[in-house]
C-alpha positions as CSV (number, residue, x, y, z in Angstrom):
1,X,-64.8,-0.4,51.2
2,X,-61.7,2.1,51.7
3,X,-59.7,1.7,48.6
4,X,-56.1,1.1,50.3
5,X,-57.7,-1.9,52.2
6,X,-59.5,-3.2,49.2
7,X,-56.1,-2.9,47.9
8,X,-54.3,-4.6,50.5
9,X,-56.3,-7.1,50.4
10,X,-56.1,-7.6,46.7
11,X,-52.4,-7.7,47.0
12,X,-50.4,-10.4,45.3
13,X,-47.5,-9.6,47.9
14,X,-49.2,-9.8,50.7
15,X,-51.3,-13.1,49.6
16,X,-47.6,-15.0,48.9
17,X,-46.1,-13.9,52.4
18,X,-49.5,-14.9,54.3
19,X,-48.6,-18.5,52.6
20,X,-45.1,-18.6,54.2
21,X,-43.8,-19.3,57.6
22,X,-42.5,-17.5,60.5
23,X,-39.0,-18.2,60.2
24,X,-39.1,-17.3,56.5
25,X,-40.9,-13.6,56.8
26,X,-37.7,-13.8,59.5
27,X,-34.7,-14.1,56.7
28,X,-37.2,-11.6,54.5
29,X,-37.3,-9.2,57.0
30,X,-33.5,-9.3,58.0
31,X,-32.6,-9.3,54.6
32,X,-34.6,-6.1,53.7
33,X,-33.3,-4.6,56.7
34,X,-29.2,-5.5,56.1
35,X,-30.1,-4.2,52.3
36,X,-31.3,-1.2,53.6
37,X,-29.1,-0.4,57.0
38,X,-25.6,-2.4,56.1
39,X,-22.9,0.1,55.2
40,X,-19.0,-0.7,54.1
41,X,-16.6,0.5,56.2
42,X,-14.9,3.9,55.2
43,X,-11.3,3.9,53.6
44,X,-9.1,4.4,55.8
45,X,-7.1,7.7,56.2
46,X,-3.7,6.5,55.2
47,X,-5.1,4.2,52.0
48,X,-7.4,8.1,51.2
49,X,-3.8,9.8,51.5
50,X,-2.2,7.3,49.0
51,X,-5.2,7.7,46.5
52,X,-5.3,11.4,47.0
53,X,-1.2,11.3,46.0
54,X,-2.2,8.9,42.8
55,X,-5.0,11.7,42.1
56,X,-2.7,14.4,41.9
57,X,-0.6,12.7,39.6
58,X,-2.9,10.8,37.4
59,X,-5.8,13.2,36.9
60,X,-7.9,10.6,35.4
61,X,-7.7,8.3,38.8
62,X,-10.7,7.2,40.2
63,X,-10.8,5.8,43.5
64,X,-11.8,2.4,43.2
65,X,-15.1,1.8,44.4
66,X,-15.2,-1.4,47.1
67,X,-17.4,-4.6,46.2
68,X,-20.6,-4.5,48.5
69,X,-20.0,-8.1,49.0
70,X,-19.0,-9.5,51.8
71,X,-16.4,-12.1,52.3
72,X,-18.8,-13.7,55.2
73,X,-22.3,-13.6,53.7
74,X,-23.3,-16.5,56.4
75,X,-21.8,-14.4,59.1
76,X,-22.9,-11.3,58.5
77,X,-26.6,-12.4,57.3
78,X,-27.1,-14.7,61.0
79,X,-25.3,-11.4,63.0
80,X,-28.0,-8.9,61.3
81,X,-31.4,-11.9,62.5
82,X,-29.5,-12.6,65.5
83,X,-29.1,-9.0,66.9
84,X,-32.9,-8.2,65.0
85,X,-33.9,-10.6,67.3
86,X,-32.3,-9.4,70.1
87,X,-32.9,-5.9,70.3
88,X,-36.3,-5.8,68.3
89,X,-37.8,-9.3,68.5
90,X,-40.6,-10.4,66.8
91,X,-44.0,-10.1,66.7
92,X,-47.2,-11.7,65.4
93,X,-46.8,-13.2,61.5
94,X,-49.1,-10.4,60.7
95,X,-47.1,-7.2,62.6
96,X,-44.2,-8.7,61.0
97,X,-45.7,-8.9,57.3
98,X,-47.1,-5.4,57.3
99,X,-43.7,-4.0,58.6
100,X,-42.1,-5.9,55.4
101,X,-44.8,-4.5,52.9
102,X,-45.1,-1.2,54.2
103,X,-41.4,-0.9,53.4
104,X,-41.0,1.1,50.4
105,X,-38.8,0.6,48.2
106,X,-38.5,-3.2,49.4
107,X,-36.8,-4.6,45.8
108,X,-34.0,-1.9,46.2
109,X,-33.4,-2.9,50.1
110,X,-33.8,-7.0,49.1
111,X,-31.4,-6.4,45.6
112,X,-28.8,-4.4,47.8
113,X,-28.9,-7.5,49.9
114,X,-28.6,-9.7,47.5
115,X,-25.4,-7.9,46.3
116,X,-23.9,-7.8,49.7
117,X,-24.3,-11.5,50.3
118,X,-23.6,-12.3,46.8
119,X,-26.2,-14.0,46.0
């Protein structure tokens, strides 16, 4: 047998989502992707211009760095598996499982979700 699908099929990961629904690979799935795609909005030029005066004059200033969470979690998490499946839909349980397993590295995109969300 070809090692990756002895592997596959040996897979702990793969084993647990086989166990699970449709609708939960759905929130997996949207939440690996809003981990991996979601990105703050940029400062805006007049807040940069006030920062860049403070820098001048306090070389030591660091621009403070935005929280990654969002004030909306439940918003923004039903926007990201409405519009996912709106423009990409889904496919079979199996399609959608492989897409979530091939994506590498998942626990960054589902722990950058997690901090976004705040959970």
């Amino acid at each position: 047998m070809d090692e990756i699908v002895r592997k596959r099929q040996e897979s702990e990961l793969l084993q647990y989502m086989n166990s699970m629904n449709m609708n939960t690979i759905k929130v997996i799935q949207t939440a690996m992707y809003l981990g991996r795609d979601y990105k703050l909005p940029d400062i805006p030029d007049e807040q940069m211009e006030t920062y860049l005066e403070i820098m001048a004059e306090n070389p030591g200033f660091v621009i403070p760095c935005p929280s990654r969470r969002v004030n909306n979690p439940e918003e923004v998490f039903l926007e990201w598996l409405d519009d996912l499946s709106f423009q990409k839909g889904w496919e079979s349980k199996d399609i959608e499982i492989n897409q979530i397993y091939e994506k590498v590295p998942l626990d960054k995109y589902l722990q950058a979700a997690f901090e976004i969300l705040g959970i």
